[in-house]
Chimera marker file (.cmm) of the C-alpha trace (Angstrom):
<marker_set name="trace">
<marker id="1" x="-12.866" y="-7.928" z="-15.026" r="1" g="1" b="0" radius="0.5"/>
<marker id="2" x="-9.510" y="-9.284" z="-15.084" r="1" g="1" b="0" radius="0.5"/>
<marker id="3" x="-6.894" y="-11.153" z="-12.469" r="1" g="1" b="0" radius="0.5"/>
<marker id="4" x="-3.660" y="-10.452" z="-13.237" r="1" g="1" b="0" radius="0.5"/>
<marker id="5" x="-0.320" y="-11.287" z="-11.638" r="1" g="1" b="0" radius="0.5"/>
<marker id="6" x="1.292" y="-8.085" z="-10.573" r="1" g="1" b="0" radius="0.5"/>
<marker id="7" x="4.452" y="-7.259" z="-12.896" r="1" g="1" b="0" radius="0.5"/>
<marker id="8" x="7.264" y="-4.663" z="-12.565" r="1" g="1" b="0" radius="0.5"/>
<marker id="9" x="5.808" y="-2.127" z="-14.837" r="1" g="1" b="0" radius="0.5"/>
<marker id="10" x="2.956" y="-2.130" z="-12.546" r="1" g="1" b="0" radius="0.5"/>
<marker id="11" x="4.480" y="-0.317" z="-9.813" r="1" g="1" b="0" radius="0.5"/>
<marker id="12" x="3.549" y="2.935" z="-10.549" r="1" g="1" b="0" radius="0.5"/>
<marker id="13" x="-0.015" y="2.650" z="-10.369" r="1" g="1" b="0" radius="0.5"/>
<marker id="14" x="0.291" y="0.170" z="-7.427" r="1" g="1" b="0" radius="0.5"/>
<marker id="15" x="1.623" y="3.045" z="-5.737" r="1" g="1" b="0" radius="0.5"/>
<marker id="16" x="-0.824" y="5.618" z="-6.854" r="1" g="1" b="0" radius="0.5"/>
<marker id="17" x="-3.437" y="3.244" z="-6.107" r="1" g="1" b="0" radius="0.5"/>
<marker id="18" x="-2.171" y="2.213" z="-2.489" r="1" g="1" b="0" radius="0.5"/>
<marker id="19" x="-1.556" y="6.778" z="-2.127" r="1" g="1" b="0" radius="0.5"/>
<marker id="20" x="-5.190" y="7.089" z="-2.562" r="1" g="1" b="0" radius="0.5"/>
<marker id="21" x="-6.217" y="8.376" z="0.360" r="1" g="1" b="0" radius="0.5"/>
<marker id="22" x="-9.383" y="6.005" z="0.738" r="1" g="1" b="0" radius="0.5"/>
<marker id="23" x="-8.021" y="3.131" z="0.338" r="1" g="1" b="0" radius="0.5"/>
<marker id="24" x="-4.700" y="4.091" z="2.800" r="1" g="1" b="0" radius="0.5"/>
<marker id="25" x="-7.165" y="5.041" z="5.211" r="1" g="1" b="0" radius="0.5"/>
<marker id="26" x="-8.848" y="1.634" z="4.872" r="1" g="1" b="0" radius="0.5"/>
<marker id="27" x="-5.092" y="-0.585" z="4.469" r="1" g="1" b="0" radius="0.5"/>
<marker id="28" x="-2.990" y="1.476" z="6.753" r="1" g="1" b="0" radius="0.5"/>
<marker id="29" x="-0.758" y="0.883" z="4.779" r="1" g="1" b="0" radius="0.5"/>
<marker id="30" x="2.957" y="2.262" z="6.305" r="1" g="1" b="0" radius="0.5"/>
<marker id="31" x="6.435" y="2.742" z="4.960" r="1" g="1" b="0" radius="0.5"/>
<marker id="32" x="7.975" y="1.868" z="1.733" r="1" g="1" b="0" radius="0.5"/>
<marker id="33" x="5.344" y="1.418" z="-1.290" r="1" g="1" b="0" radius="0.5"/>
<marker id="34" x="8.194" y="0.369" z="-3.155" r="1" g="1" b="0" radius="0.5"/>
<marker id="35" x="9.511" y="-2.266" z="-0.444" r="1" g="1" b="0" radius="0.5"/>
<marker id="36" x="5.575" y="-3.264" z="-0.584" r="1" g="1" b="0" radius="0.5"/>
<marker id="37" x="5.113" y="-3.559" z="-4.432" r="1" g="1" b="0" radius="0.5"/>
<marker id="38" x="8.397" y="-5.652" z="-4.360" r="1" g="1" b="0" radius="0.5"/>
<marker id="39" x="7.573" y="-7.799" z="-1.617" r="1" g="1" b="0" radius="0.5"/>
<marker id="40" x="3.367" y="-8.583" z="-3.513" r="1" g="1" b="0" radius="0.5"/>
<marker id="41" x="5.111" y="-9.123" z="-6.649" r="1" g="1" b="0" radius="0.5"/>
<marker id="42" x="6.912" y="-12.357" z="-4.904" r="1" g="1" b="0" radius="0.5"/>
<marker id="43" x="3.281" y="-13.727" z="-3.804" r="1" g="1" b="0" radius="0.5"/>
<marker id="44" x="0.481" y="-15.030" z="-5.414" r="1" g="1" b="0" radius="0.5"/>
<marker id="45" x="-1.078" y="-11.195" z="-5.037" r="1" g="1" b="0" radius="0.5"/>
<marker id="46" x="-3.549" y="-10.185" z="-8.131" r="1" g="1" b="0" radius="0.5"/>
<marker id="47" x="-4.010" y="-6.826" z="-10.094" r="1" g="1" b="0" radius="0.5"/>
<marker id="48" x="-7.590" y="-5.872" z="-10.780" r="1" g="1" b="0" radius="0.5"/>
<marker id="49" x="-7.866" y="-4.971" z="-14.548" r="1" g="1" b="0" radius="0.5"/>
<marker id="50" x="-11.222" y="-3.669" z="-16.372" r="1" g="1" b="0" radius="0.5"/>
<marker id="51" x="-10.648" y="-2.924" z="-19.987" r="1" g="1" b="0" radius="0.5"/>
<marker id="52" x="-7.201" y="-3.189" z="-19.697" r="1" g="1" b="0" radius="0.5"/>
<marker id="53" x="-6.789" y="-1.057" z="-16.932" r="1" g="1" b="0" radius="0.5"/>
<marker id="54" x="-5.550" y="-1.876" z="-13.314" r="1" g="1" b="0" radius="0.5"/>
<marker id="55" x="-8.246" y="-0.120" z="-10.648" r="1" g="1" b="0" radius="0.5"/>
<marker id="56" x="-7.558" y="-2.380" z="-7.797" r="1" g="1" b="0" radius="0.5"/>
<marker id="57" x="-6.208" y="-5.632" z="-6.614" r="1" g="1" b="0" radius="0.5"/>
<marker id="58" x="-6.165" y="-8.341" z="-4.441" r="1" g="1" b="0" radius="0.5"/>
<marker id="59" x="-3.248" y="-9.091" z="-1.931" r="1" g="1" b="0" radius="0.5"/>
<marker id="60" x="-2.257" y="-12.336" z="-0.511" r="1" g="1" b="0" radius="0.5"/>
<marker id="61" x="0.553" y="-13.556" z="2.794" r="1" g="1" b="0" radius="0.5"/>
<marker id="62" x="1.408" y="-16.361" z="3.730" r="1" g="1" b="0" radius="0.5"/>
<marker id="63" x="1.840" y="-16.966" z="7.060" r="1" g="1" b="0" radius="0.5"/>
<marker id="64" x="2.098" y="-19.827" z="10.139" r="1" g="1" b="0" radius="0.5"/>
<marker id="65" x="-0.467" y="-20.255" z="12.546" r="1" g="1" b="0" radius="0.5"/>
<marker id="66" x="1.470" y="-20.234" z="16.023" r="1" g="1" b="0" radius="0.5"/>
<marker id="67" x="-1.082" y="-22.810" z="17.644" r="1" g="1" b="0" radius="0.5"/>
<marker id="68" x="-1.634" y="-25.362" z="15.156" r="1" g="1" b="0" radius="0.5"/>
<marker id="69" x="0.884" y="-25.050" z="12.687" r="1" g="1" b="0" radius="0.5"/>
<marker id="70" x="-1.015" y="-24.952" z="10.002" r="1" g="1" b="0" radius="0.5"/>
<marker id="71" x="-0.381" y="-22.734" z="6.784" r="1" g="1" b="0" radius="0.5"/>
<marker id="72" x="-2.818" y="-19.623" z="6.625" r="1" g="1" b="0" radius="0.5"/>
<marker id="73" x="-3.069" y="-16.584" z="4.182" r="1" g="1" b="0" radius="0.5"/>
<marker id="74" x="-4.250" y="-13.229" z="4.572" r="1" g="1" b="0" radius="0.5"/>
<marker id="75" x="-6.185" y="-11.027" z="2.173" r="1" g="1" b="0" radius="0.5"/>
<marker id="76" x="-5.767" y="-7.473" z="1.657" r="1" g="1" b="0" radius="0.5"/>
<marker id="77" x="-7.955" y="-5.728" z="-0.984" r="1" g="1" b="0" radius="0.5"/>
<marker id="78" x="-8.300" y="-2.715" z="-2.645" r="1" g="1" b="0" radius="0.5"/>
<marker id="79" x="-10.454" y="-0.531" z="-5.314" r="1" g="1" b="0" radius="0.5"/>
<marker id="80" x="-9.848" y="2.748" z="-7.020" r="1" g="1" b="0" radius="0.5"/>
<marker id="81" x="-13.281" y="4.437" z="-5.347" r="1" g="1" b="0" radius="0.5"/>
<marker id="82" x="-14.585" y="5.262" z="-9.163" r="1" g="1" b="0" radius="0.5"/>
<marker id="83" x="-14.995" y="1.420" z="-9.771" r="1" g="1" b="0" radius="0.5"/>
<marker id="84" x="-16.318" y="0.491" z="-6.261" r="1" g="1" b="0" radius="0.5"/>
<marker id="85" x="-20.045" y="-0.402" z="-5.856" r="1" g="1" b="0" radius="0.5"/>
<marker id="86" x="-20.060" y="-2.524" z="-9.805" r="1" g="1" b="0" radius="0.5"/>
<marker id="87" x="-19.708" y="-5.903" z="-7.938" r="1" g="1" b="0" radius="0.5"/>
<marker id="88" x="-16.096" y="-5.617" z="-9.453" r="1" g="1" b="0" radius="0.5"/>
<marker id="89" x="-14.549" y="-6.885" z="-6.334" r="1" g="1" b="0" radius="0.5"/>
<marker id="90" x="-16.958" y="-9.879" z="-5.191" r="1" g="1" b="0" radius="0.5"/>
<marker id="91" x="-16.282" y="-10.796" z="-8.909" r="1" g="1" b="0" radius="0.5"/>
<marker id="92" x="-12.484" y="-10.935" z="-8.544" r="1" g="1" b="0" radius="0.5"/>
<marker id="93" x="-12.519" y="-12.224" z="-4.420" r="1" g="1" b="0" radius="0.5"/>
<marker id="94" x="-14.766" y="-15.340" z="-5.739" r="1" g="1" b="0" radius="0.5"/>
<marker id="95" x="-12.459" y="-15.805" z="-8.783" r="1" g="1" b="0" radius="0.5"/>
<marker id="96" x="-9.548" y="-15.523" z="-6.654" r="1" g="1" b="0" radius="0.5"/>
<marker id="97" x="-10.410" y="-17.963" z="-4.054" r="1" g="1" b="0" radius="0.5"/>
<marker id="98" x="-11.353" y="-20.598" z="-6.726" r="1" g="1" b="0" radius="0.5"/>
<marker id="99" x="-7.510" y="-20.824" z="-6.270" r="1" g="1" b="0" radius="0.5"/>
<marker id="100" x="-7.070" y="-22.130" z="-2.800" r="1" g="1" b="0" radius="0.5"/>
<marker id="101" x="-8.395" y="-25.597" z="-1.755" r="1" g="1" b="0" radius="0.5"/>
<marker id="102" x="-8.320" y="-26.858" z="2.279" r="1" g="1" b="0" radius="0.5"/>
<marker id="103" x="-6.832" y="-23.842" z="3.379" r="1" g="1" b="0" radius="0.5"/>
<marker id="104" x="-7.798" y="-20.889" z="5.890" r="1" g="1" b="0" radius="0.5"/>
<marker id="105" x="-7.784" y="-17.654" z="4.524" r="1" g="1" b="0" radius="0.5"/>
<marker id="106" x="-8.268" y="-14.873" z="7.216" r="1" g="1" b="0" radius="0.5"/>
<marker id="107" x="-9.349" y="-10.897" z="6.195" r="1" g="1" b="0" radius="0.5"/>
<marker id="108" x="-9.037" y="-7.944" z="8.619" r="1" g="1" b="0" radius="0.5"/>
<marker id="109" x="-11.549" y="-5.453" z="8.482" r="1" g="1" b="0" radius="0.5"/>
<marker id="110" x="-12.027" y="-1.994" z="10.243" r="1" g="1" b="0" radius="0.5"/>
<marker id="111" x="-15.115" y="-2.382" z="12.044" r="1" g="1" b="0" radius="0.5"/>
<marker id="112" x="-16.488" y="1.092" z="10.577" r="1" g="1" b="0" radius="0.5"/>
<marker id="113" x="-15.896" y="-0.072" z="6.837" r="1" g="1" b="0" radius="0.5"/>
<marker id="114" x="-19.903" y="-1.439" z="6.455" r="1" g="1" b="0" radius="0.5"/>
<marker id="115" x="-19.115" y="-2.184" z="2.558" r="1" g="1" b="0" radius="0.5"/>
<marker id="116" x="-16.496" y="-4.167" z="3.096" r="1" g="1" b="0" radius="0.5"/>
<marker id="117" x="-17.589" y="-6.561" z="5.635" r="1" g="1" b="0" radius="0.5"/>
<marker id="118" x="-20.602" y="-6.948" z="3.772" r="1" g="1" b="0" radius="0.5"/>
<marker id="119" x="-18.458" y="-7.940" z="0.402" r="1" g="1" b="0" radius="0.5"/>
<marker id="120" x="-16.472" y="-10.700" z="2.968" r="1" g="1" b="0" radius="0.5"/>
<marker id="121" x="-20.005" y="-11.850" z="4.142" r="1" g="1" b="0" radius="0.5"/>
<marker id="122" x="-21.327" y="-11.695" z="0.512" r="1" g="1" b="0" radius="0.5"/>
<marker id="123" x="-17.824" y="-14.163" z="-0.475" r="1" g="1" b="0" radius="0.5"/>
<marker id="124" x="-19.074" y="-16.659" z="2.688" r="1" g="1" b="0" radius="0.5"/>
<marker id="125" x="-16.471" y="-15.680" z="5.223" r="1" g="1" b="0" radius="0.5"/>
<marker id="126" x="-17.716" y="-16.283" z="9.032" r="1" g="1" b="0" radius="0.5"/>
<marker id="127" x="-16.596" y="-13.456" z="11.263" r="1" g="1" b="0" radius="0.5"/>
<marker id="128" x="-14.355" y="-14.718" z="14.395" r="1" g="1" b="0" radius="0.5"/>
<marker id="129" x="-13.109" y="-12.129" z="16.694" r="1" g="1" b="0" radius="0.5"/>
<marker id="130" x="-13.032" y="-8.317" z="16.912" r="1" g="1" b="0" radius="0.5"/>
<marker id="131" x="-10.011" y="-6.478" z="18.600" r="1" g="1" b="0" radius="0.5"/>
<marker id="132" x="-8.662" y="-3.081" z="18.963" r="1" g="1" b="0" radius="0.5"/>
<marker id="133" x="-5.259" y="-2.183" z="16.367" r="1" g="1" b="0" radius="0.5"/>
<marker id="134" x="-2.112" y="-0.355" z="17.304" r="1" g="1" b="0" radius="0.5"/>
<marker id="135" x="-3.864" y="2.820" z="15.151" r="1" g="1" b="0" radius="0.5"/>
<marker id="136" x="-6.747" y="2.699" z="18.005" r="1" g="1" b="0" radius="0.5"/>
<marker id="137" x="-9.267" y="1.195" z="15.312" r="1" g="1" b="0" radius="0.5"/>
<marker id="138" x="-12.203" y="-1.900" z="16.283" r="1" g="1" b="0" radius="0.5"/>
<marker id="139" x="-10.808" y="-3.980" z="13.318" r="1" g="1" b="0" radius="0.5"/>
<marker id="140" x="-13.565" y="-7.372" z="12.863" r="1" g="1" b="0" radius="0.5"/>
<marker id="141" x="-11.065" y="-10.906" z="12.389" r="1" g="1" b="0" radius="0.5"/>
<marker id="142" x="-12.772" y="-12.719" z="9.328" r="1" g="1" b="0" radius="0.5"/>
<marker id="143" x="-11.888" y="-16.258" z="8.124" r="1" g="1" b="0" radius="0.5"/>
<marker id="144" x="-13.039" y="-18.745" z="5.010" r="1" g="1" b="0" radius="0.5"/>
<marker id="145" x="-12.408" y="-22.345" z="5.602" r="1" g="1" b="0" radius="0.5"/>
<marker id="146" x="-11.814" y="-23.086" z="1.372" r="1" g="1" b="0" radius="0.5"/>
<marker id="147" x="-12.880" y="-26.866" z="0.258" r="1" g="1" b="0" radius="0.5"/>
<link id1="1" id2="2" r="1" g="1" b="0" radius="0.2"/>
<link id1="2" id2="3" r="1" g="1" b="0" radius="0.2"/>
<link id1="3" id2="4" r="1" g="1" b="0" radius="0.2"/>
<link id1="4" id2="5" r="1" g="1" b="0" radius="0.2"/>
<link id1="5" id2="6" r="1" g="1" b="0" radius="0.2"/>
<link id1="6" id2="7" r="1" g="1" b="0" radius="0.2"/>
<link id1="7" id2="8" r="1" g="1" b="0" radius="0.2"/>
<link id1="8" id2="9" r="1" g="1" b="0" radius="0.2"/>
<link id1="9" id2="10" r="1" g="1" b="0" radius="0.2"/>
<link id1="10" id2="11" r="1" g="1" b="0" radius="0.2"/>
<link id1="11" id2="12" r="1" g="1" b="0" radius="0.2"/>
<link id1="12" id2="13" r="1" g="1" b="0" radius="0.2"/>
<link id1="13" id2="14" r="1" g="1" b="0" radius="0.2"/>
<link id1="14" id2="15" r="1" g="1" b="0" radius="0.2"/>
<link id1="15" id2="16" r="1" g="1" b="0" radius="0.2"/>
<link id1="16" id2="17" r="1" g="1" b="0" radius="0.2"/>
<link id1="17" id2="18" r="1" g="1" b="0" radius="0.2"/>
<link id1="18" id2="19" r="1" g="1" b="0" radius="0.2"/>
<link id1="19" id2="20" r="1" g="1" b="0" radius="0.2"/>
<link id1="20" id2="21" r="1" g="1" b="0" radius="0.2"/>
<link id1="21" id2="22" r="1" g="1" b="0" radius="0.2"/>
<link id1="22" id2="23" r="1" g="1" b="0" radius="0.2"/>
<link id1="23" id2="24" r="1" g="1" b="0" radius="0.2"/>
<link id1="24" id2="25" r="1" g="1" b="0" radius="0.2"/>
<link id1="25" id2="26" r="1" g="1" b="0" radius="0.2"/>
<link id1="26" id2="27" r="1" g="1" b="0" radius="0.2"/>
<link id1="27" id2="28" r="1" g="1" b="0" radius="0.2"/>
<link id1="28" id2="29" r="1" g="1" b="0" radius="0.2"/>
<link id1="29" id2="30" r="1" g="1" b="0" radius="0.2"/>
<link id1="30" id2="31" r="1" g="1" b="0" radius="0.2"/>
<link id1="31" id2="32" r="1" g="1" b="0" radius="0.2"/>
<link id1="32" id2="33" r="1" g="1" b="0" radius="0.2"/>
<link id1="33" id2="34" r="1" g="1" b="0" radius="0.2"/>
<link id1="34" id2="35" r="1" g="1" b="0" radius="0.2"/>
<link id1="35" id2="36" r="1" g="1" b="0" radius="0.2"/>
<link id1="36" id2="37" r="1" g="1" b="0" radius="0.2"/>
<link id1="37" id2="38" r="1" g="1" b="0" radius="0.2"/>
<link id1="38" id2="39" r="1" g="1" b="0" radius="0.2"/>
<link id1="39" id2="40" r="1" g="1" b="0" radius="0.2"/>
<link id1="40" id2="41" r="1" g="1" b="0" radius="0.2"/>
<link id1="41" id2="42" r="1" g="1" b="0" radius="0.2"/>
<link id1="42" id2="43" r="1" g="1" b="0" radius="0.2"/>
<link id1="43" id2="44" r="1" g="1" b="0" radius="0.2"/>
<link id1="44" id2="45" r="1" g="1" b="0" radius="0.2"/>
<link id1="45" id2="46" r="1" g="1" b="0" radius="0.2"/>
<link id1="46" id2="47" r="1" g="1" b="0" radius="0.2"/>
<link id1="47" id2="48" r="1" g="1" b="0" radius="0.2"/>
<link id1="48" id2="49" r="1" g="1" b="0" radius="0.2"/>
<link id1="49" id2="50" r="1" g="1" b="0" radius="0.2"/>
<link id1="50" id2="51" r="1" g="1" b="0" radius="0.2"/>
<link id1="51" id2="52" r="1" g="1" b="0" radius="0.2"/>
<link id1="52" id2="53" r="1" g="1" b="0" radius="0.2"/>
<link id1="53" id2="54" r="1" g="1" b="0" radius="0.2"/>
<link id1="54" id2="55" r="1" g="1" b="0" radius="0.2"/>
<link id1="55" id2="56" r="1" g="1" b="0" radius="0.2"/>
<link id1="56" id2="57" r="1" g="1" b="0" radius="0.2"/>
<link id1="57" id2="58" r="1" g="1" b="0" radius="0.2"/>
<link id1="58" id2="59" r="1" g="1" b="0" radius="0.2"/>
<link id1="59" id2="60" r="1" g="1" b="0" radius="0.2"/>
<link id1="60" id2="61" r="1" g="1" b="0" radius="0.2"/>
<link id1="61" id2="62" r="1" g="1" b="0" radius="0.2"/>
<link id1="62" id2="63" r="1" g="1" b="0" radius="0.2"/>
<link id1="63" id2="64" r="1" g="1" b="0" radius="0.2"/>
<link id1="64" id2="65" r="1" g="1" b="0" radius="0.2"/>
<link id1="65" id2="66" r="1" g="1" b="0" radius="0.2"/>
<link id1="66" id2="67" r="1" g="1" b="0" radius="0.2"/>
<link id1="67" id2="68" r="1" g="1" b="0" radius="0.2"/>
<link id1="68" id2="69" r="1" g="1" b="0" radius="0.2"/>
<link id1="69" id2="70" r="1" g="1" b="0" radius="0.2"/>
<link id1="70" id2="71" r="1" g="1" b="0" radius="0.2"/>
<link id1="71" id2="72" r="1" g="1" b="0" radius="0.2"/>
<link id1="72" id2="73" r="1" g="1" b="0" radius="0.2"/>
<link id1="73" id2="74" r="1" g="1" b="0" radius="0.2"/>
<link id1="74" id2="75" r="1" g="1" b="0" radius="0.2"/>
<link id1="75" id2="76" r="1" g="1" b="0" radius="0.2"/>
<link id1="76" id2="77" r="1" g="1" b="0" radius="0.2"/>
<link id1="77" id2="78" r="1" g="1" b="0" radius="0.2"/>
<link id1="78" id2="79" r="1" g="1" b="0" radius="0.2"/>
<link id1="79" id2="80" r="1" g="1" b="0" radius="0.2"/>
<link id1="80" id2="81" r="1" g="1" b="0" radius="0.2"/>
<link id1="81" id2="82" r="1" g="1" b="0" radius="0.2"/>
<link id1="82" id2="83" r="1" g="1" b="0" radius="0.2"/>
<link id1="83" id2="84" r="1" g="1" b="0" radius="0.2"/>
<link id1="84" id2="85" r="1" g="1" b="0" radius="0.2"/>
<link id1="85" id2="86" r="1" g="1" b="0" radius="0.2"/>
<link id1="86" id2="87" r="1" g="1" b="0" radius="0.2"/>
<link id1="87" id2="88" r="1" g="1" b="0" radius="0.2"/>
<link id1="88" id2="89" r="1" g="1" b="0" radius="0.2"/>
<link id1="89" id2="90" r="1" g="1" b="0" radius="0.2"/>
<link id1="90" id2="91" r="1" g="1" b="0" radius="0.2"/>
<link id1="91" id2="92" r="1" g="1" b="0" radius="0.2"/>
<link id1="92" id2="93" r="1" g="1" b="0" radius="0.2"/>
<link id1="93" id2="94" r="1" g="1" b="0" radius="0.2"/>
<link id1="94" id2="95" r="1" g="1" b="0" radius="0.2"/>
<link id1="95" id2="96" r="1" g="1" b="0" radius="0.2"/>
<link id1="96" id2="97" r="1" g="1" b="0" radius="0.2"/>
<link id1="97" id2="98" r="1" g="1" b="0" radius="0.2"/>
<link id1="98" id2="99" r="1" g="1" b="0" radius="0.2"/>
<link id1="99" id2="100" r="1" g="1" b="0" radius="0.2"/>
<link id1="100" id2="101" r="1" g="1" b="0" radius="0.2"/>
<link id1="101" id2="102" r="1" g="1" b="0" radius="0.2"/>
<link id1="102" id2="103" r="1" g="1" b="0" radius="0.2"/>
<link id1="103" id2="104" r="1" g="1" b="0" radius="0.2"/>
<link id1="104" id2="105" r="1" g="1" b="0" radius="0.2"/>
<link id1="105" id2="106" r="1" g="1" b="0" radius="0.2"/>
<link id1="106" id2="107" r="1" g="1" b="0" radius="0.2"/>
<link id1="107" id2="108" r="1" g="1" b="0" radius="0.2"/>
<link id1="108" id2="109" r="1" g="1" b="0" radius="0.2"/>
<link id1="109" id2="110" r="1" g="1" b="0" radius="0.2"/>
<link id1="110" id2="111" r="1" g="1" b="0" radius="0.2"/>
<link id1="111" id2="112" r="1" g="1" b="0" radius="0.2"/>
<link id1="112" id2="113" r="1" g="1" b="0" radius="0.2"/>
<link id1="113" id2="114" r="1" g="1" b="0" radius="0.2"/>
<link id1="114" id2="115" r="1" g="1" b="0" radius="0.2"/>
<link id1="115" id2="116" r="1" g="1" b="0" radius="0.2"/>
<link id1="116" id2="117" r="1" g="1" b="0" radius="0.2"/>
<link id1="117" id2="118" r="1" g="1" b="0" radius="0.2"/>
<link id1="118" id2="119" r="1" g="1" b="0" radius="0.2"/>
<link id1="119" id2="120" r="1" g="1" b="0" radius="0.2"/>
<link id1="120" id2="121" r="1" g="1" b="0" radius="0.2"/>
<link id1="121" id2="122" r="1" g="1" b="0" radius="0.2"/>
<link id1="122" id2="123" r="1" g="1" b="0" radius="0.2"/>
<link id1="123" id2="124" r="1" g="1" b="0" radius="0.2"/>
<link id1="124" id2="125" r="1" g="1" b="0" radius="0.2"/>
<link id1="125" id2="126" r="1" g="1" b="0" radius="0.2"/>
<link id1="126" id2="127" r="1" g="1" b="0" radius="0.2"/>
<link id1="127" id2="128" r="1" g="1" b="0" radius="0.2"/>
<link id1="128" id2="129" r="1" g="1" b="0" radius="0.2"/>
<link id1="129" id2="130" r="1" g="1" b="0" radius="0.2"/>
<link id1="130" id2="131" r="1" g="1" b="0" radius="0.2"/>
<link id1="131" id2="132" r="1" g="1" b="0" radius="0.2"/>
<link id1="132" id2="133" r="1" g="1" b="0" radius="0.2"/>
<link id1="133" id2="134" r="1" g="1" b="0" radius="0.2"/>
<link id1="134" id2="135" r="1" g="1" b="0" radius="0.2"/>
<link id1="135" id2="136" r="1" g="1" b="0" radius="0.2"/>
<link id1="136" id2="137" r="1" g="1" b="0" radius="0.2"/>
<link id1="137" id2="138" r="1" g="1" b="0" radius="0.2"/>
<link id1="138" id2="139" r="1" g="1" b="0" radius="0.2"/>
<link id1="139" id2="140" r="1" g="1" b="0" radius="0.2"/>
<link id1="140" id2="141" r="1" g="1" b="0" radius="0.2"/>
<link id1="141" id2="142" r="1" g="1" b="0" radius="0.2"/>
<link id1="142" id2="143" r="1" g="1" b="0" radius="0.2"/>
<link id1="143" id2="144" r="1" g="1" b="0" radius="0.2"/>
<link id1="144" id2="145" r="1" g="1" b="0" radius="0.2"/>
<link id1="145" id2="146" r="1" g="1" b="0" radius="0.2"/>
<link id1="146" id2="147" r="1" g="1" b="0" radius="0.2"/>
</marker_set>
């Protein structure tokens, strides 16, 4: 397994991975794939490779907590369904939060996805809140305080 920075000739399997239907279901992901593989390949978001081929990857925002200030990111994740259940993406979460130091990194999480709550749990994030989306779904608010 392989981090990667995402690169322009990567959009087209970007796309076809984010037009998967399990993993849209999971994202709800909306609107422009191409807006969205443009805007990740301006962040510090990862491609997933095994064997030279990209089956997932990891996305990252950056964004400004309202109450204290503070700089925050936000994961997003996502694995072709033939290479989930390997350990391929607690591999690449742990590798990719060796990263960020004294930082909060928050993960949203539909309350019915069981594996990957367990894989935020298994990479030491503390759940916070739970709250009901625009799309009607329970989503669980995870964090990771990174030293």
């Amino acid at each position: 397994m392989e981090l990667r920075s995402w690169q322009p000739a990567n959009e087209t399997i970007f796309i076809q991975l984010l037009s998967e239907k399990s993993i849209n279901t999971a994202l709800q992901v909306t609107g422009d794939l191409h807006t969205l593989f443009t805007h990740y390949l301006a962040t510090p978001s990862v491609a997933i490779s095994v064997d030279n081929t990209i089956v997932g990857g990891i996305l990252l925002d950056e964004d400004i907590d309202s109450q204290t200030l503070e700089k925050t990111h936000a994961i997003s994740y996502f694995l072709h369904p033939d290479w989930q259940h390997q350990g391929i993406m607690t591999a690449a979460l742990r590798a990719f939060l060796q990263n960020y130091q004294h930082t909060t990194i928050t993960a949203e999480v539909d309350a019915a996805n069981h594996p990957s709550i367990a894989l935020l749990q298994r990479v030491a994030f503390t759940e916070v809140t739970q709250f009901t989306n625009i799309f009607g779904q329970t989503i669980r608010l995870f964090t990771k305080e990174t030293t």
